[in-house]
C-alpha positions as CSV (number, residue, x, y, z in Angstrom):
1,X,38.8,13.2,-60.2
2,X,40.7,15.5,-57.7
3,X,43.1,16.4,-60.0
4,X,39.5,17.5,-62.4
5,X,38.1,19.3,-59.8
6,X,41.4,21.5,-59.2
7,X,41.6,22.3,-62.8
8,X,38.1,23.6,-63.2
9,X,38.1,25.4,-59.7
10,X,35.3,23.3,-58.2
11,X,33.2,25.7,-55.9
12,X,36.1,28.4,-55.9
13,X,37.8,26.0,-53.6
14,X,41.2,25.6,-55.8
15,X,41.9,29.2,-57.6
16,X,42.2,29.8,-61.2
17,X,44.9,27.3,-63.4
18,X,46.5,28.4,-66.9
19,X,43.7,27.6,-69.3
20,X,44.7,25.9,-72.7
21,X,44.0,29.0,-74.5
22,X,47.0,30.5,-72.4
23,X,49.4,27.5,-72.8
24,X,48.8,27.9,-76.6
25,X,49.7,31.2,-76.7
26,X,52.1,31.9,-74.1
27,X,53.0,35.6,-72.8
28,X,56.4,36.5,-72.6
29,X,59.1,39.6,-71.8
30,X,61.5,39.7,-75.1
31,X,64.2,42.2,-75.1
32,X,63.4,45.5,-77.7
33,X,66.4,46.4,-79.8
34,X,67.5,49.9,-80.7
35,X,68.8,49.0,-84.5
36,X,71.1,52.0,-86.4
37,X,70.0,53.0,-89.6
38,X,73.8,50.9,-90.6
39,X,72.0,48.0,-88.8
40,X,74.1,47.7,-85.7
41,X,72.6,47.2,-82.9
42,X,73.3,49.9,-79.9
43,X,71.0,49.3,-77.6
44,X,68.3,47.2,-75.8
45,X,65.1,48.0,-73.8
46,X,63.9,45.6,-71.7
47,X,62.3,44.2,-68.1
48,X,64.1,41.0,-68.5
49,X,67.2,40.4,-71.2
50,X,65.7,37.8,-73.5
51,X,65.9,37.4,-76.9
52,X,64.5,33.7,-78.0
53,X,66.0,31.2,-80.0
54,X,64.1,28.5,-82.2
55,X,65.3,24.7,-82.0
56,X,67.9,24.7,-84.4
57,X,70.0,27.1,-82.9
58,X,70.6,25.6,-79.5
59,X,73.3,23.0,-79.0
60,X,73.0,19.3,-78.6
61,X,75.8,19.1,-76.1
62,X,73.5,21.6,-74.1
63,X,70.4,19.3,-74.7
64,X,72.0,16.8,-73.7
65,X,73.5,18.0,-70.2
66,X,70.0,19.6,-69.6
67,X,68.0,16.4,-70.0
68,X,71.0,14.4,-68.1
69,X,71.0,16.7,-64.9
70,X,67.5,17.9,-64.7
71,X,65.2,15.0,-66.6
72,X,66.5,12.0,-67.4
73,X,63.3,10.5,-68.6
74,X,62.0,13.7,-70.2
75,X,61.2,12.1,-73.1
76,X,59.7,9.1,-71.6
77,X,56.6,10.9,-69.1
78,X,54.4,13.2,-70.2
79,X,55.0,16.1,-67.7
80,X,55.1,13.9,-64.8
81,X,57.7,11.6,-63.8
82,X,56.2,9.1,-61.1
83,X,59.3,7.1,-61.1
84,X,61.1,10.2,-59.8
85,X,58.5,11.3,-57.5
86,X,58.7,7.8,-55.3
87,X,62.3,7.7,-55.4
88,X,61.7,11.4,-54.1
89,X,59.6,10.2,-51.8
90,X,62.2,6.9,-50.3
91,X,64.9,9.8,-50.4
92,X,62.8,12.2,-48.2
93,X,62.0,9.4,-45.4
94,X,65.6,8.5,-45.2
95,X,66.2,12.4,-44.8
96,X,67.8,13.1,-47.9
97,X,64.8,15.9,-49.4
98,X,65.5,16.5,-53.3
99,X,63.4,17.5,-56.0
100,X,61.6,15.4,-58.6
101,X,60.3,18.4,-61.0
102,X,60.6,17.4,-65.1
103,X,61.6,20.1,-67.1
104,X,58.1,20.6,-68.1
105,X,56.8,21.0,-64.5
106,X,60.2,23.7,-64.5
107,X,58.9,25.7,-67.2
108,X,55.2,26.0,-65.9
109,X,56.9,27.5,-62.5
110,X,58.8,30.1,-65.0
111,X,56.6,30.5,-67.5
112,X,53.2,30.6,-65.4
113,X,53.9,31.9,-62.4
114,X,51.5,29.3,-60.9
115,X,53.0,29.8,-57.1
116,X,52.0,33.7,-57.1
117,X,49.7,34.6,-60.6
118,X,47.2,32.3,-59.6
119,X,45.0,31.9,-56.5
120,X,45.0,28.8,-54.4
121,X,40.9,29.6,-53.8
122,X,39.3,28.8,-50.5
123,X,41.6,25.6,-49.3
124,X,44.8,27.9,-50.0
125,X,44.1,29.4,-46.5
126,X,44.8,26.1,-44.8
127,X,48.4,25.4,-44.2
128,X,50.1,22.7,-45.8
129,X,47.1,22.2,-48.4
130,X,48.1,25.2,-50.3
131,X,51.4,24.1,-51.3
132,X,49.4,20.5,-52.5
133,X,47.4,22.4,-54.4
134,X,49.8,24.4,-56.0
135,X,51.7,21.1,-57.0
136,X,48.6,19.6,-58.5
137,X,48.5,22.5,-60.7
138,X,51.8,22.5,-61.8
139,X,51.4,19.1,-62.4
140,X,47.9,19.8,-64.5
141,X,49.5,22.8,-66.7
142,X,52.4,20.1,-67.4
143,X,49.9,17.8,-69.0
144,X,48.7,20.3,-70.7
145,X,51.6,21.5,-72.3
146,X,52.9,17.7,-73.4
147,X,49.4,17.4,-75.2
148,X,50.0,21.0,-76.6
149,X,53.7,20.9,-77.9
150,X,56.3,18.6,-79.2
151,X,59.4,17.4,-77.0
152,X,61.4,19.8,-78.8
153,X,58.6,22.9,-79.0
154,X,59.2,21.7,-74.5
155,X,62.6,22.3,-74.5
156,X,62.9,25.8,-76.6
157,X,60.7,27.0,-74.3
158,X,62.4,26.3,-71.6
159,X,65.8,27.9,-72.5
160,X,63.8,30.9,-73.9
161,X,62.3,31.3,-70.1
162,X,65.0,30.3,-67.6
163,X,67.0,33.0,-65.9
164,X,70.5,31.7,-66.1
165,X,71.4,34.6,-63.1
166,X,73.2,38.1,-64.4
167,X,70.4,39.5,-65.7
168,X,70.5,36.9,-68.7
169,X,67.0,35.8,-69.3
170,X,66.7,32.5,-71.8
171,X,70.0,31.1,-73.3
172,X,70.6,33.5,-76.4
173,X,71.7,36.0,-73.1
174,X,73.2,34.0,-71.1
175,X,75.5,32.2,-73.5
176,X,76.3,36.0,-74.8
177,X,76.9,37.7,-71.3
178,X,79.0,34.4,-69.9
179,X,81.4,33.4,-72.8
180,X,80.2,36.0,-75.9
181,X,79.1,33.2,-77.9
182,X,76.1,31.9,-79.6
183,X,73.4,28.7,-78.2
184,X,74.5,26.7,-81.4
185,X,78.2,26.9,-80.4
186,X,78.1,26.0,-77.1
187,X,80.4,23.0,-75.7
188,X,80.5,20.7,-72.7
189,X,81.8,22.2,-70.1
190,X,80.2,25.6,-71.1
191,X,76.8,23.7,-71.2
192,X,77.9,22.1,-67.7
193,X,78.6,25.6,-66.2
194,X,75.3,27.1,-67.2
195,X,73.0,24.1,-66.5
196,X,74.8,23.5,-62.7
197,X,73.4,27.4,-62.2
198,X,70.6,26.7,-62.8
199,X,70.2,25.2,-59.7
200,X,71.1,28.4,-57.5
201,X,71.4,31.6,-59.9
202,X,73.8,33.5,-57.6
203,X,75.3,30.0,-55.5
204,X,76.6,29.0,-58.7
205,X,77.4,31.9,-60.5
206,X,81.1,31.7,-62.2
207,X,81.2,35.3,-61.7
208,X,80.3,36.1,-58.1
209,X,81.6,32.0,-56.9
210,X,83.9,30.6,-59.5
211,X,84.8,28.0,-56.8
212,X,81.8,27.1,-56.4
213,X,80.9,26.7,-60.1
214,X,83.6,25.0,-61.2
215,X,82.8,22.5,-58.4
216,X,79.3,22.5,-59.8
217,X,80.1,22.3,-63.5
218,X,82.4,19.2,-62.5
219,X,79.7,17.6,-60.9
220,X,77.1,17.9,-63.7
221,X,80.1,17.1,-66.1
222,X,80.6,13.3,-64.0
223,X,77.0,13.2,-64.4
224,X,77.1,13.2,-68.4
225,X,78.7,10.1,-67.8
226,X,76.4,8.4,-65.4
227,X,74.3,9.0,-68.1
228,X,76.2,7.5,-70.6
229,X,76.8,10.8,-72.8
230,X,80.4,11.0,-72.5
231,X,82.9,8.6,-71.4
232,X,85.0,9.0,-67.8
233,X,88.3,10.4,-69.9
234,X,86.5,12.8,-72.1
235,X,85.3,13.9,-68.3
236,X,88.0,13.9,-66.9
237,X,90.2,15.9,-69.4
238,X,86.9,18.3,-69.5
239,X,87.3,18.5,-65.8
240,X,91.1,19.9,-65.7
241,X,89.7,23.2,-68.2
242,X,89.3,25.5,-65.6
243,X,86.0,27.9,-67.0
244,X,87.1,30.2,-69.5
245,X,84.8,33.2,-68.9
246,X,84.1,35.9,-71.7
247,X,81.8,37.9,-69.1
């Protein structure tokens, strides 16, 4: 009921949510390019670097180490992991705070804007009960979006939004401006380096810290195998490649 009452902004109280009508037909910045009449390309206008990619062109081995460090039971929930949230919840009262976002609750934060787009209504002036709202909502639009689109529509969308840091917007840019490839072609420890940025843009960046991202793509790496992805040797030998830029 509480969760009802957000959604249809009972009495102003909650601010405006993403209707279905926008989750269906989601807006987004995509990269203009200036095509020769040879049909090279020579230039791009744009507010953020995107170009999208459908399904088919992104790499497994990328999949994989996305749903392996960000969502492990992505395609178990249906935009909400509970299980995640109370273990959340036992690893903030022992002082350990993490998060417990899916992916889908991810991509309504990129794709929506619901922490700054849309108001919070009349109980967003009372501290601490803005940023409940605010989670409700994102947890709402999730919802919405796992009724609107497949597993697969879930996880294009997401590397079409996410800033991978360097001005790369979605992962047709970023696998381009980090190692001049294409989505479809990219391996492990590539897929490692971009998915542990993911978790601070510029912390993680193998340009401005390559310390700190190797130490990052290693730890996402060891994760594949918690996960059961790759075996500890594959891991290991993947953990002496140092990361081979093509920036």
């Amino acid at each position: 009921l509480f969760l009802f009452l957000i959604d249809i902004n009972f009495l102003w109280l909650f601010g405006k949510s993403p209707t279905m009508k926008a989750i269906s037909n989601p807006q987004q910045s995509v990269a203009s390019l200036i095509i020769s009449s040879d049909g090279k390309v020579i230039g791009k206008y744009f507010r953020e670097n995107r170009m999208p990619v459908t399904f088919e062109e992104i790499s497994p081995k990328l999949i994989e180490t996305l749903v392996a460090t960000e969502d492990e039971r992505f395609y178990k929930h249906f935009g909400i992991d509970f299980q995640g949230v109370f273990a959340a919840f036992k690893d903030m009262l022992h002082g350990n705070a993490r998060g417990a976002s899916t992916i889908t609750q991810q991509l309504v934060k990129n794709m929506y804007k619901t922490r700054d787009q849309y108001s919070t209504g009349l109980f967003g002036y009372i501290p601490g009960v803005k940023l409940i709202i605010m989670k409700m909502k994102e947890w709402i639009t999730a919802v919405k979006i796992e009724i609107a689109y497949s597993k697969n529509e879930i996880l294009t969308m997401y590397f079409n939004t996410v800033d991978f840091g360097s001005n790369s917007y979605g992962i047709k840019t970023a696998a381009k401006t980090y190692f001049k490839t294409k989505p479809s072609d990219l391996n492990y420890e590539q897929s490692a380096t971009l998915v542990g940025l993911l978790k601070a843009t510029t912390t993680y960046n193998p340009v401005v810290n390559p310390k700190r991202s190797l130490e990052r793509r290693n730890v996402v790496l060891q994760n594949l195998v918690h996960k059961k992805v790759i075996t500890q040797a594959v891991c290991d030998s993947l953990k002496e490649i140092p990361i081979k830029m093509n920036y």
